[in-house]
Rosetta silent file (secondary structure, phi, psi, omega in degrees, C-alpha in Angstrom):
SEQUENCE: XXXXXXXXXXXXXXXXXXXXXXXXXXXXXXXXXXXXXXXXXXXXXXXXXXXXXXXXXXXXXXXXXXXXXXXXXXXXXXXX
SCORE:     score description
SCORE:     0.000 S_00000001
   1 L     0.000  128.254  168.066   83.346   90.970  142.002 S_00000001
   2 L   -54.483  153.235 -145.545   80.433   93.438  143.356 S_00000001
   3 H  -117.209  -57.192  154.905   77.145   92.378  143.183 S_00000001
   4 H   -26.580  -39.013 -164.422   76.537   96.487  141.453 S_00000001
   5 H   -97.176  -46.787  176.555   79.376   95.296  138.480 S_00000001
   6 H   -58.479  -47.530  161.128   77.646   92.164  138.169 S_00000001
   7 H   -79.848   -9.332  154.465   74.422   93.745  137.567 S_00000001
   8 H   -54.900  -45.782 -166.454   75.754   96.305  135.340 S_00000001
   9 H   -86.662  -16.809  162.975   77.019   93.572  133.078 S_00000001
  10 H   -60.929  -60.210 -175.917   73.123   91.660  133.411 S_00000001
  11 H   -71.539    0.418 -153.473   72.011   95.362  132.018 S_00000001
  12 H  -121.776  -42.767 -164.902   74.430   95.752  129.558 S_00000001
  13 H   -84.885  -33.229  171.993   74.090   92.474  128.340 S_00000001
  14 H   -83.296  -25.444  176.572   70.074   92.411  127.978 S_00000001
  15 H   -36.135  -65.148 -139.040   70.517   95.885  126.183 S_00000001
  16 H   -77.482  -40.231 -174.427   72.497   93.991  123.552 S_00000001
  17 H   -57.867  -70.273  145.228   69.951   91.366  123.654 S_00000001
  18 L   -86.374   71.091 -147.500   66.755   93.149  123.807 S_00000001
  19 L   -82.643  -16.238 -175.404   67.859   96.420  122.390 S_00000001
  20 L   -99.614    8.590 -174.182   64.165   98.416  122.347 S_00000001
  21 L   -92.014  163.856 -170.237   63.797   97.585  126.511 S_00000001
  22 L  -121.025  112.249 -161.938   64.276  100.788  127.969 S_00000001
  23 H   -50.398  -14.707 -166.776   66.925  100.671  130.349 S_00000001
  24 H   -77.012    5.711  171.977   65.128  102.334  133.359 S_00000001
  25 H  -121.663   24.342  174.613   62.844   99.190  133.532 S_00000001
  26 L  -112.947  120.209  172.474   65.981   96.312  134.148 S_00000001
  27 L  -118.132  177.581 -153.934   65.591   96.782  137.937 S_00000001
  28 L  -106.726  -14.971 -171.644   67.522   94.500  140.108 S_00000001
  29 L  -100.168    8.730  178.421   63.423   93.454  141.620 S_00000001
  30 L   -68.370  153.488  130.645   62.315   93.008  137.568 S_00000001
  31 L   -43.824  105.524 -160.291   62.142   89.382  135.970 S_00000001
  32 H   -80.952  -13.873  141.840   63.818   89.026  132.825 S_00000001
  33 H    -1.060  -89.780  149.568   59.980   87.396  131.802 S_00000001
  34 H   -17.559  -22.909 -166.662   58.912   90.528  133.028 S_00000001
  35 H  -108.842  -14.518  174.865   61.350   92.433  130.476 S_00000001
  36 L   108.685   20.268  179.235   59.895   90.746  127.783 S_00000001
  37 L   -87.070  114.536  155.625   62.832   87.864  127.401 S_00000001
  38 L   -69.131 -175.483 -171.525   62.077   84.294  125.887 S_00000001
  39 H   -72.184  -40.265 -161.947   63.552   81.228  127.055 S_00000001
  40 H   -61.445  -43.768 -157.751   66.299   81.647  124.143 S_00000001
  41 H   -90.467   12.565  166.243   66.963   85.121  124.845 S_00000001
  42 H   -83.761  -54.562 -177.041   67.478   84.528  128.880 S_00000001
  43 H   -70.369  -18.840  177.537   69.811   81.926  128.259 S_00000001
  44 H   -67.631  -50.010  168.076   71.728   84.041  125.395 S_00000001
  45 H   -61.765  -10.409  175.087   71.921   86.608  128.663 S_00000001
  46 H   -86.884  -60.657  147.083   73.074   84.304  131.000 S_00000001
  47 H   -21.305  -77.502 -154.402   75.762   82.877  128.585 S_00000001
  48 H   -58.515  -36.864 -161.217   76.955   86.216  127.925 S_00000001
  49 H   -68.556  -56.418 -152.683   77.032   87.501  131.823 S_00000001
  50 H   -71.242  -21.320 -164.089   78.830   84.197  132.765 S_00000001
  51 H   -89.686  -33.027  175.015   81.096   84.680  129.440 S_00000001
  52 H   -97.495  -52.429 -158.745   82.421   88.350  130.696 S_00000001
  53 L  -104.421   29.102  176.444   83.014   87.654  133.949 S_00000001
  54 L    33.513   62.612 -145.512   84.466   83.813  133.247 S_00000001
  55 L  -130.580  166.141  170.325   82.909   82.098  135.198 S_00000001
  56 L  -151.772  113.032 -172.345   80.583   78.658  134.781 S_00000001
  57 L   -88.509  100.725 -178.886   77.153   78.205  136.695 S_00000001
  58 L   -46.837  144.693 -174.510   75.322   74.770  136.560 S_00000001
  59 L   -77.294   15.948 -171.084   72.208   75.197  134.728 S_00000001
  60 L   -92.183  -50.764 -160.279   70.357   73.291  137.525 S_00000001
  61 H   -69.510  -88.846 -159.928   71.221   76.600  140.476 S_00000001
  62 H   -21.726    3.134  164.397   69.143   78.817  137.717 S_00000001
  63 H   -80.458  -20.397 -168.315   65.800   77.367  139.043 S_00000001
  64 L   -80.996  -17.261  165.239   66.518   79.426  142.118 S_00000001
  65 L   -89.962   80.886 -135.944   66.668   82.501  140.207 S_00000001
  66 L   -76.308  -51.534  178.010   63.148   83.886  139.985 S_00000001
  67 L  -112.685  172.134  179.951   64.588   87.776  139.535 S_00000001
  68 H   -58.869  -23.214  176.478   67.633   89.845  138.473 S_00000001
  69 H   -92.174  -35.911 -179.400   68.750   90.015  142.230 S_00000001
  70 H   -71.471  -22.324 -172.423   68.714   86.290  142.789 S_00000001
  71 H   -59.507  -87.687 -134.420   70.714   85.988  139.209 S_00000001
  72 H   -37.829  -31.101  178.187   73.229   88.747  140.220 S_00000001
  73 H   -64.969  -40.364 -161.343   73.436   86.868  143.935 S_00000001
  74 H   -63.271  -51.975 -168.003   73.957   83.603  142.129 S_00000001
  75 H   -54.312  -69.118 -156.650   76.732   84.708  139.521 S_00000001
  76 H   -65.287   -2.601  153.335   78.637   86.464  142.552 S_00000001
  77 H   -91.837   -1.713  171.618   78.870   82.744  144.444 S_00000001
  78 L   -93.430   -3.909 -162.954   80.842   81.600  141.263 S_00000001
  79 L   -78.586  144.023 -177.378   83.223   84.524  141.636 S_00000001
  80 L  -111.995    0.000    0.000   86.391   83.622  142.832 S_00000001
């Protein structure tokens, strides 16, 4: 899976999440902090992202993911 499809489904997924963020600010160098995401609602996006593309990520690699480009790198080393 593309690392573009992957971050489509990160924006698609905090829309549903956070539904007032305005998409033009989920950048791939944004935070989801930064977007205005609690701890509950990062992991409800993280859940979802790994939940469409079926996949399972230890929650331990997710310290390494400080931004939306480090997620989207991580989820795309689980990709088969």
């Amino acid at each position: 899976m593309e690392q573009n499809d992957i971050f489509a489904m990160v924006r698609g997924n905090l829309s549903t999440v956070i539904p007032e963020l305005d998409a033009d600010e989920i950048t791939m160098d944004a935070t989801l902090t930064d977007l205005g995401c609690n701890s509950i609602d990062r992991a409800e996006v993280v859940t979802m992202t790994m939940s469409d593309m079926g996949i399972h990520v230890p929650v331990m690699e997710f310290q390494e993911a400080g931004d939306i480009r480090s997620l989207v790198r991580l989820l795309a080393r689980h990709t088969a």
